[in-house]
Structure formats: C-alpha cells, structure tokens
N, C-alpha and C positions, 0 to 999 in steps of 0.2 A: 792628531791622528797618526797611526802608524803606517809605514811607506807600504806601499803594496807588494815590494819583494819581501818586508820582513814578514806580515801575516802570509803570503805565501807559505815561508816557511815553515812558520808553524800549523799551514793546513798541511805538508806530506809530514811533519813528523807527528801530527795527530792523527793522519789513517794509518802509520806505521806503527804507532801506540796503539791503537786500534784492535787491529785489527791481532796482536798479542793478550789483547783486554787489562793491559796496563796501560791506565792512562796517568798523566802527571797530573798533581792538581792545578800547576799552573791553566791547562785546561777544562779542571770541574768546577767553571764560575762561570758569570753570563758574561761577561765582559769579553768571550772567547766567541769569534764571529768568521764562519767560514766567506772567503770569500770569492764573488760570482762577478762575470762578466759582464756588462750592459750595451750594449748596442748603440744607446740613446740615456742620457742622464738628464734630468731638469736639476737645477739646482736653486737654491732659494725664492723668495713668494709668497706669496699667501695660498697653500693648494685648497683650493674649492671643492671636497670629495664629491660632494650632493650623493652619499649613499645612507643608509638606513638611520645612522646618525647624524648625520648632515654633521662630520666632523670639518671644520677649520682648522687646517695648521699652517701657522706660522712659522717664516724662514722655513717651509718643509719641501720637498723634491719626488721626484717620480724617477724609477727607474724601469727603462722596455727594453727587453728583448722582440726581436724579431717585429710584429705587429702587435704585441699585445703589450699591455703592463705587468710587472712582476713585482713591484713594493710600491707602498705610497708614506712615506711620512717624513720624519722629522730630516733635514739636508743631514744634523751634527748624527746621527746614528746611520742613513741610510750611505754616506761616503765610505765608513768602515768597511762597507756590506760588499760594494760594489767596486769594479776595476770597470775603469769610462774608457770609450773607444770616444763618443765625440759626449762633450757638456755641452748644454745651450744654458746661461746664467739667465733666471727668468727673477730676481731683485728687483727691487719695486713694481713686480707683474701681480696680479692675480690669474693664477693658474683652474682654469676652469674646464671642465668638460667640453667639448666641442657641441655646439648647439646643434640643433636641429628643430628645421623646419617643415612642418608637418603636411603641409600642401602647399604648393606651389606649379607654376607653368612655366618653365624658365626661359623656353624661346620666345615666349609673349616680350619678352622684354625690349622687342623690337616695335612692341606699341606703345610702349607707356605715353602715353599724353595724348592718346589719336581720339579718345571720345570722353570726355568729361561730364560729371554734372548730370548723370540718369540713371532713372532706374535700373535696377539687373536686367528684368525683361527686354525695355528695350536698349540699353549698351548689348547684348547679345545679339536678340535678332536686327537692329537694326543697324549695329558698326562690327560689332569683334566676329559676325559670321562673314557680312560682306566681305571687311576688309581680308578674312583669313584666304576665302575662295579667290581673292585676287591674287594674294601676296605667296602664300606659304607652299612651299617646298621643298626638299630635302636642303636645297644649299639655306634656306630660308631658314629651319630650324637647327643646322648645322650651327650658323652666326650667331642669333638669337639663342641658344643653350648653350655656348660660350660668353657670351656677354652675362648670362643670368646665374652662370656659373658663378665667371670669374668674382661681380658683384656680391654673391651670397660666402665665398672663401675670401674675401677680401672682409667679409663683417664678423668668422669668426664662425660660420656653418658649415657644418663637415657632414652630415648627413641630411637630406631633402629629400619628400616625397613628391613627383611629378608626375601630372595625367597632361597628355598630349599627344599629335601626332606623328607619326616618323620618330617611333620611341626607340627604334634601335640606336636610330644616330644621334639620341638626347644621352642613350647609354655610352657609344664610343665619347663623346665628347665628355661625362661624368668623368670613366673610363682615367680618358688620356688628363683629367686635370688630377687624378689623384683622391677624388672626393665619393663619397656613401651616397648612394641613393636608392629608393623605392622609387621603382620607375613605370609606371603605368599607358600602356597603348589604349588611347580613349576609342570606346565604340559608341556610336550613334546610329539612329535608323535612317538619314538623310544623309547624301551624297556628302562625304569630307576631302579635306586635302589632300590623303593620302589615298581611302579606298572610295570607292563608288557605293558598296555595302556594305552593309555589317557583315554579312557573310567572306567577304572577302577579306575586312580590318579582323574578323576571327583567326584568318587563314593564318592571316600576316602575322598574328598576337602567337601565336601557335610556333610559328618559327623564331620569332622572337625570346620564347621563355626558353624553348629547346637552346640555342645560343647564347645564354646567359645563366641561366640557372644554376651551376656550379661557382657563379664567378665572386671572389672577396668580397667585393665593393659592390657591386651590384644585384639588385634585387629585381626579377623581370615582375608586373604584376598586370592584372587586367585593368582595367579602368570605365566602365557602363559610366557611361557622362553623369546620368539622373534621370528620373523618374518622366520627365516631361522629354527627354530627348531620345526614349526609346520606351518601347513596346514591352508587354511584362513576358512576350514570347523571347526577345533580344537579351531584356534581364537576366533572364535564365539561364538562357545559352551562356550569357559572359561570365558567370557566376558559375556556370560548369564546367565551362575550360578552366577558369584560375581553380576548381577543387581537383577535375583531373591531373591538376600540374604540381598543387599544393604548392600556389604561390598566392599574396595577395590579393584582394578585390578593394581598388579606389573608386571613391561615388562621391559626389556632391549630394549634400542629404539636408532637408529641410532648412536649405538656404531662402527663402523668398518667402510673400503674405500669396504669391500668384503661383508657386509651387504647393504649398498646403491648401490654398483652395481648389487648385485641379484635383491633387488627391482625394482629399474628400467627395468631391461632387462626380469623381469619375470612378474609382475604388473605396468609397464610402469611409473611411478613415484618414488616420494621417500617413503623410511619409514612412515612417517609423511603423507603423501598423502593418500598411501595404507591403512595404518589405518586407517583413518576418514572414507575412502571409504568405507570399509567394517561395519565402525558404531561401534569399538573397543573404541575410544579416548571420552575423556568428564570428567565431574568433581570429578569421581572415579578415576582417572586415575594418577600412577605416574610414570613417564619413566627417567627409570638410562641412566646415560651419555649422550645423545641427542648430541652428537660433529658434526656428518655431515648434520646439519639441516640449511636451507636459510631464506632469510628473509618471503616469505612465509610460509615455515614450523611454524617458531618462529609464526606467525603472525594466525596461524592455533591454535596452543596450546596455545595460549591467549585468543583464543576467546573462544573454548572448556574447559577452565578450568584447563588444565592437569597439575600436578609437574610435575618438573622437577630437577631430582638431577646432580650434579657435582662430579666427582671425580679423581680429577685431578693426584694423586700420581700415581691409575691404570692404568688410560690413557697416562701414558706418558711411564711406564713401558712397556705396549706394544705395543705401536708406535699406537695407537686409532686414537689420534689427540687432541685437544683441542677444549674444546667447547666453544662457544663465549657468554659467560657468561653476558659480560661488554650487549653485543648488547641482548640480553635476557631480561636483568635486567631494560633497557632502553624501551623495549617494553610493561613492566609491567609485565613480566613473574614470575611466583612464581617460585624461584631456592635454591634448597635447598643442601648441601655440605654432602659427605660421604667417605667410607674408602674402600669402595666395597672391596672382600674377602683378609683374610691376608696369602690367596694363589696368589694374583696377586698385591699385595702392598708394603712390605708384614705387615703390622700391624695393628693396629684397632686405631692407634692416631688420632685425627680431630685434635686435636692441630698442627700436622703436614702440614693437609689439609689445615687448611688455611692459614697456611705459606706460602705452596707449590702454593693455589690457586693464593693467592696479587701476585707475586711475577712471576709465568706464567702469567699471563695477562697483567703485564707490559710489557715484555719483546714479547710475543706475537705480543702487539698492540705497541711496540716498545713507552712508555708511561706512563713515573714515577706515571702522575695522577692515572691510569686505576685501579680501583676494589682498593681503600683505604682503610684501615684496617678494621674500624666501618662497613664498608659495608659486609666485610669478617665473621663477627662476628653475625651481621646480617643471613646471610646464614646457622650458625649452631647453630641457637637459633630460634626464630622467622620467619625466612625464610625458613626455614625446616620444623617447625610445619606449613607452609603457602604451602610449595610442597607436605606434607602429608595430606591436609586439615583437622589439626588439630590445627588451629591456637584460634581457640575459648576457647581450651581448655587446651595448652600450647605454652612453648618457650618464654614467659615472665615474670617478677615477677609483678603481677596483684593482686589485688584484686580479689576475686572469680574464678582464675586462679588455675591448680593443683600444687599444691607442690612442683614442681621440682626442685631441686639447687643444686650447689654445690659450696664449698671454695675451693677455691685457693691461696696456698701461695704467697708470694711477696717477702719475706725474705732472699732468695737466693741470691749468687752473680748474675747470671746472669740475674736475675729479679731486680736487683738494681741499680740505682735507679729509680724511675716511674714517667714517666712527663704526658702519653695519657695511661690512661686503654686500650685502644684500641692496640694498637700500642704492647702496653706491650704483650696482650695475643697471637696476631698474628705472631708478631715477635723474641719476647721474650720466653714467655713460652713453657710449654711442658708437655705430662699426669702426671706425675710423681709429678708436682706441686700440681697437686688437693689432697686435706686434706679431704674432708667430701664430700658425697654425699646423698643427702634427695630426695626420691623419694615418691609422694601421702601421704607426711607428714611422712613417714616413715625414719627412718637412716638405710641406708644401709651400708656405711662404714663411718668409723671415726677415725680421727688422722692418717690414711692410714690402718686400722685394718678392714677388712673386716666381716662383722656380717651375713651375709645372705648365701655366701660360701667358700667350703672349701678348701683355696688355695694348701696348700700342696698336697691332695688328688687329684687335678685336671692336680696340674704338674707332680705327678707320672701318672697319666695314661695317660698322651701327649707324655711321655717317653717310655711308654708300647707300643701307636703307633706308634711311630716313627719305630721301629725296625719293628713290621708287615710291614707297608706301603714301607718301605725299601725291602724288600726281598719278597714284593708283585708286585714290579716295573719292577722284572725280570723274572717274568711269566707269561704266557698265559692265559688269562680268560676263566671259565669254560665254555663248550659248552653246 
C-alpha cells in the first residue's frame, strides 16, 4: 500500500491537473483513489453486512466518520481509501450489526427471579403489580435501567425498545450509556408508580416527548400497556398524543389465551380486530408478541404497517404460546426478535433468542427447514430495525447507515471451528462472546471493558435491592 503522504500528493497534483483538464494518465486508471479521512477504522474480520445481499466479506473493514459509516468492504482496498485517526483490529471478530432488541423493560431487571413458574395473568396481577406498587420509583428505575442497560450492551445491543415507568429517567440513563432506544412511557387506567392517572401519565408523556424528540439516540414514544389494562377511551387518547407528536406507539398485543378471550367476548373480535376498529394500529405502531394472531390478523398488520416483535424465551416461560413467526414472515410481515423483561426471561441475551427462536419453530412446525439461521439473524439486525421502522437508518452495515457494530469473537472452543457465520451466531454463540461494541461511531465497550458505565457501582446497588425487594414481598402496600 502507498504511504498516505505519497497518495496525498498525487491527490493536489490531480485537482491541479484538474482543474486545467489536463490530466496525466498516470491518473486515468482505477487504481487512482482519492484519499479521505476516517474518524473510526475497523480493520479485518468477517463484516456481516445483513443488507439486501446479505453480502460476507472476508478480511473486510468499515470505515466512519463522525456517527455514520462511509465504506464497507474489503480491509486490502478500503486502507488505500482511508487516512485512520484511531484503527480497532477486529481479526478473528465477526463484525456484525449492532443487534436490537425489540421490546423489553429494562428496569424490571431488578426482579428477575422474584415470581416464577405462572401464568401471565397471574405473575402480573398477583406479583409484578404488587411487587412494583411497593418497590418502584425514580431512584428504583434509575438502578434497574442501568443494570438492564449495562446487561443488554454487554451482549452486543445497541438499540432497544422500552415500555415502562419514569421513561424520562430510562432515557437519561440510555442517554448517559451511549446506547439507541425506543423508549415508551407505559399508560394504564389503574393507579401506577409514577401517575395516579392516565390523564396525568398523558401529562407526563407529553413533556417527555417535547424533551426528547430531537435527540440522536433517543426516541420518546407512548406505550398504552394492552387492551386489558385500559379503556378503548385511554387507547385512544394514547394513540393521539403519540400521532400529535409523530412518535411511536408500543402495546403489548395478543400476548395471552386470557387476553383474546376478553376481546372477543367484550369487543366481539380479536386483539388485532379491535384495534384497527378503534383506529389504534398503522405504521407507528409496534406490538410485542402478537402469538394469538390468524391469518387475518397477520393479514391486517401487513397491510397497516405495524411491527411486530417476537420473544420467544418469555413466551414459553409463561405458557403465552408461540407466535407463528414462519407464517408472519411468509406474509411479508416485519418481525422483529426481543428478550422482553429479565423479570419474565430471565435475561437480556438475544444471543439466546435466537437460538431459542430456530429451534421453537422447528419443532413447533414439527420442520428441520422452518426459520433457518440467516433468517434468525435477520430478525435481530435488520428485521428489527424493519418492526421499529427504523430500518433506513439502522440494523445494517450500509453506507450512510448509523454506526452501529459490534465484534464478536470466534476464538473459543465452542465457537470452533466455523463453517456458516450464520449458523455459528445462532447456534454457537453467546453475549459473553462480543468484544467491542460502536455505537453512532462511538466505542462504548472494548476488549470486554466497558467505557460509558459503571459496572461495579451498578452491581452493588442491584444488591442493595435485592434485600429491599426481598422483605418488601412480605408486606402489605400502603393504603
């Protein structure tokens, strides 16, 4: 390769030939490469595009300016091109998209393990409302959406969709770690942790989007819990603040056999029916788990635009069902894969996800072919940013695409040896493999060393609540 002061110079004496329109031929060949500065270099690996080709290359590199990418391919062409402020050597990495996880609750992380073994209906009303009206408050999801954070950038997720309460401070804490999210302030018609009303959690949603809604990283959006936790007068309202703001709308949608049976018997159809009805569903729209949905339904949320996320680890936890992913995907549905809270999971791995997804839907549709790896990978890349409609501006390594990557080792025995990248990540891997994570051109962790937060400080105080949330389980809430 030639030093970067010698092809300098041959880029001023070629806008100085230039611009006379004598140029030399030493210049009218392709071998003649102006060259640009990069901010950020990756250099060798396996880069993962996951764009329209689902091209692999080999030994190949990313180079960013500013937040965005500007080239993606081969290291021996892309060196030429580029003058490197900092290289990260990513050699025996695979260079992947930064995943994203499609719903989740990330302060909940401060329950994982607190009610086991039940149904949705009752792990809701009878442990994860009590315990919240005891436990949760601003300092409460301040901890907890850093723990759920630090967990999900530690596996390799750089973008997450979140419904919860006290969403501004789920945003500062996003925010201050460096990481992408769709962030949704959940409304319900029953007194919650943070408002008394819905009308009030509106007020609050309302200031919330005003304060965010310009920001890189973040995305303010509304969040109506589901069909059974509010009123189709509340639906509405939530669903017209997020169109007056033109930000998203997150719902939990045909999760449960005790959610499709109220529908119907209360609003004479399904989920999916009853919303359209009411004029809730459409191209803001992203609905977690979708499992008791027909071929109408599917055929409804195709046409309206809505994501749709999968999370299969939850769903099977508590007897949900499985959603028909394969028949979704075949409809043309945007499906996008998630870890939903690592109080009903219990973790924040998508590595796991889509192990768990391939692997249910074979067996499901009783058929080795069904939901093949690449596909799987698809769903927490690319197809994820396609059920957040954020596909324009992540979930592949693109050209004018944001930043987002991460390395993955390969190195390990149980990663060895690698015949399908695909195959490998799905089956193979695990969080704990990812080395580096870049988000909006930024390095958030590296070499497994986290730069943005503060891991010890975060596991003392999930320790600190462990013991409250403990001995808050065996009390009464206050009247």
């Amino acid at each position: 390769m030639k030093s970067g002061k010698l092809w300098h110079g041959y880029y001023l004496c070629y806008h100085s030939f230039k611009k006379s329109r004598a140029v030399p031929a030493i210049f009218q060949n392709r071998e003649f490469i102006e060259m640009s500065d990069a901010d950020l270099f990756l250099s060798g690996g396996t880069v993962i595009t996951m764009d329209a080709e689902f091209r692999v290359i080999e030994d190949g590199a990313v180079a960013i300016q500013g937040d965005s990418i500007v080239a993606v391919g081969k290291r021996s062409e892309l060196e030429q091109r580029f003058g490197k402020t900092t290289t990260i050597d990513a050699s025996g990495t695979l260079v992947l998209p930064g995943m994203i996880n499609g719903h989740a609750h990330a302060a909940m992380s401060l329950f994982r393990g607190v009610a086991e073994d039940h149904s949705l209906d009752d792990w809701l009303q009878k442990y994860i409302f009590p315990a919240e009206a005891r436990n949760v408050t601003e300092e409460f999801v301040l901890w907890g959406a850093r723990l759920g954070v630090l967990e999900m950038l530690r596996g390799g997720i750089t973008t997450y969709a979140d419904m919860y309460y006290f969403e501004d401070v789920v945003a500062r804490v996003t925010k201050e770690a460096g990481m992408r999210g769709v962030l949704g302030e959940t409304i319900v018609d029953f007194p919650a942790p943070d408002h008394q009303t819905p009308a009030a959690a509106l007020a609050y949603t309302q200031k919330y989007i005003d304060r965010w809604k310009d920001d890189p990283l973040i995305t303010p959006a509304v969040a109506p819990h589901s069909i059974y936790t509010l009123s189709t007068e509340n639906l509405k309202a939530a669903a017209a603040l997020a169109r007056s703001n033109g930000v998203p709308i997150l719902i939990h949608l045909a999760e449960a056999p005790f959610e499709s049976e109220l529908s119907r018997a209360k609003h004479g159809g399904s989920p999916v029916a009853y919303l359209e009805r009411i004029g809730l569903l459409g191209p803001d729209v992203i609905g977690a788990h979708c499992i008791w949905v027909d071929r109408a339904d599917i055929a409804t949320l195709v046409r309206l635009g809505v994501g749709s996320v999968h999370n299969p680890s939850s769903n099977m936890k508590l007897a949900s069902g499985v959603m028909p992913v394969v028949d979704m995907l075949e409809a043309g549905e945007a499906v996008g894969l998630a870890t939903d809270s690592a109080a009903s999971n219990n973790n924040q791995d998508l590595f796991q996800e889509m192990n768990i997804a391939a692997k249910l839907q074979k067996v499901f549709r009783m058929d080795p072919r069904a939901l093949p790896a690449r596909q799987v990978v698809e769903m927490a890349t690319i197809g994820g940013a396609r059920a957040l409609h954020l596909d324009k501006k992540i979930g592949s390594l693109e050209e004018g695409k944001q930043a987002d990557l991460v390395l993955i080792g390969t190195g390990a025995t149980h990663s060895t040896p690698m015949y399908n990248v695909y195959s490998l990540i799905v089956y193979a891997l695990n969080a704990h493999d990812v080395r580096t994570v870049v988000i909006g051109g930024k390095i958030v962790m590296q070499d497994r060393v986290m730069l943005t937060m503060n891991k010890p400080e975060i596991l003392g105080k999930a320790h600190e609540y462990q013991r409250k949330i403990s001995a808050s389980l065996f009390k009464q809430p206050a009247v």
